[in-house]
N, C-alpha and C positions, 0 to 999 in steps of 0.2 A: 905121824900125827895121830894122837889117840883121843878120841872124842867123848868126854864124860857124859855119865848117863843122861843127865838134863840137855846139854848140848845134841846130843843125839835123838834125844825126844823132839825138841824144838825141828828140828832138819828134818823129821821125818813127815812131823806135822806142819812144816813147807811142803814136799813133796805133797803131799794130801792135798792142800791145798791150789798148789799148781797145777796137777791133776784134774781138777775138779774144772777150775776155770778154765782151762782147756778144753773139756766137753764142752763148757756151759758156749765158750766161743767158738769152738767148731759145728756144733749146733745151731746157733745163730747164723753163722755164715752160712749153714746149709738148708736153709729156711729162710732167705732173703728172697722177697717177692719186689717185682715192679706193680705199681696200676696204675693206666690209663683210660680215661673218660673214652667214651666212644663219640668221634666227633659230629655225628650228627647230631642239630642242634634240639629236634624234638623227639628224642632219645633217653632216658635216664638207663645208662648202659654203664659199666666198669671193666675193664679187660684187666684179668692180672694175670702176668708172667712169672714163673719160678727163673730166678735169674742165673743158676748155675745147670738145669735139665731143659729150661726151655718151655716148659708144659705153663699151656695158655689156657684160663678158663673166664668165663662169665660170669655178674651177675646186674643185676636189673630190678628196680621196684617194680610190683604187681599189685595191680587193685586186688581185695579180697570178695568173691563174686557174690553177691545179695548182701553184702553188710554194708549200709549206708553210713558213714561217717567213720568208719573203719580206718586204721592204721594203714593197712596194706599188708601185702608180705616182701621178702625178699626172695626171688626165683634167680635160680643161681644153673651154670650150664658148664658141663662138667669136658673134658676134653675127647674129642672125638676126633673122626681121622685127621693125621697130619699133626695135632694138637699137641699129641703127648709126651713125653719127655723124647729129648732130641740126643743127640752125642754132648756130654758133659763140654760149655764153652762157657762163653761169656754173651748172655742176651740182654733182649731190651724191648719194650712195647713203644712205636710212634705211632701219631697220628696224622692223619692229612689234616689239612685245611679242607676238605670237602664234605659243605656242611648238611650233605645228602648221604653222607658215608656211613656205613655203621658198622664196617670192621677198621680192623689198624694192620698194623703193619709189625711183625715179629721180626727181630735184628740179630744178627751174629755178628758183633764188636771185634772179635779174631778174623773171621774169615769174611767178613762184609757179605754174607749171605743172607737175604731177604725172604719172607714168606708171606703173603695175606691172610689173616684170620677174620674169622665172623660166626655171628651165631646162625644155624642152619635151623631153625626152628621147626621143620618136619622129620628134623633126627634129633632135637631139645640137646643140639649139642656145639661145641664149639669148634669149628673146622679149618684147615691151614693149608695153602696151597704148598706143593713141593717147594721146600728151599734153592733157590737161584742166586747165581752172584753174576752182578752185571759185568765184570771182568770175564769170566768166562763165559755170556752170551754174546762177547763180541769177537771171540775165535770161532762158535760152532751154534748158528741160530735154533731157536728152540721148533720144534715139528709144531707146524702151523702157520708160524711167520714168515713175513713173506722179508727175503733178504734185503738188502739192500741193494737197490738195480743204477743202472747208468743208461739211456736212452743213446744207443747207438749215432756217431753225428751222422746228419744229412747232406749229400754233396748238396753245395750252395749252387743252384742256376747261374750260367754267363750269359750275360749279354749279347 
């Protein structure tokens, strides 16, 4: 099949074209963020998560200091330990219901492993406890916690 010069133009400038939106959607995909409020109620906090690295950061309205009737700014908190991009998965930012809380909770969709984040304000950064997956804390307790015990029975007194 021999493809005349205009037909072969055309096809070419498809490929271009599919090309293109291929970036333009592979890009997108790889810039897809979660945000979650921070559920404490007297909080103006935001948590977002990069949903394919994992990397959690903050931000937060801040009064702007001596300007009376001021805007404010936005103070934003960048990823700090534990935070920052994880092994390429599938994540997700929850919240508790605990409306004293003011981190959340980093999710791995694939492996059901869980992390706590919060902003650590004397490092003005946002911090994640080691990822755990409650499937495997119930083969090998984590150093600290105290196992799960059985109180020995009592022989019962006779009469």
């Amino acid at each position: 099949m021999r493809l005349t010069h205009q037909a072969s133009h055309q096809v070419s400038h498809l490929l271009r074209v599919g090309a293109v939106l291929g970036l333009l959607t592979g890009t997108a995909a790889a810039s897809s963020y979660e945000f979650v409020p921070a559920p404490q109620i007297d909080l103006n906090r935001v948590y977002r998560v990069d949903k394919v690295t994992g990397e959690v950061t903050s931000c937060q309205y801040g009064l702007r200091e001596g300007a009376v009737g001021s805007v404010g700014v936005t103070v934003c908190y960048g990823a700090g330990e534990g935070a920052s991009a994880q092994a390429p998965s599938e994540y997700g930012l929850v919240a508790s219901r605990h409306t004293r809380e003011a981190g959340v909770f980093r999710v791995n969709y694939r492996t059901g492993e869980m992390s706590i984040c919060y902003v650590q304000l004397q490092k003005e950064a946002v911090v994640c406890t080691a990822q755990a997956n409650p499937a495997d804390e119930a083969a090998s307790p984590a150093p600290g916690r105290a196992s799960p015990s059985v109180t020995p029975l009592q022989p019962t007194p006779r009469p």
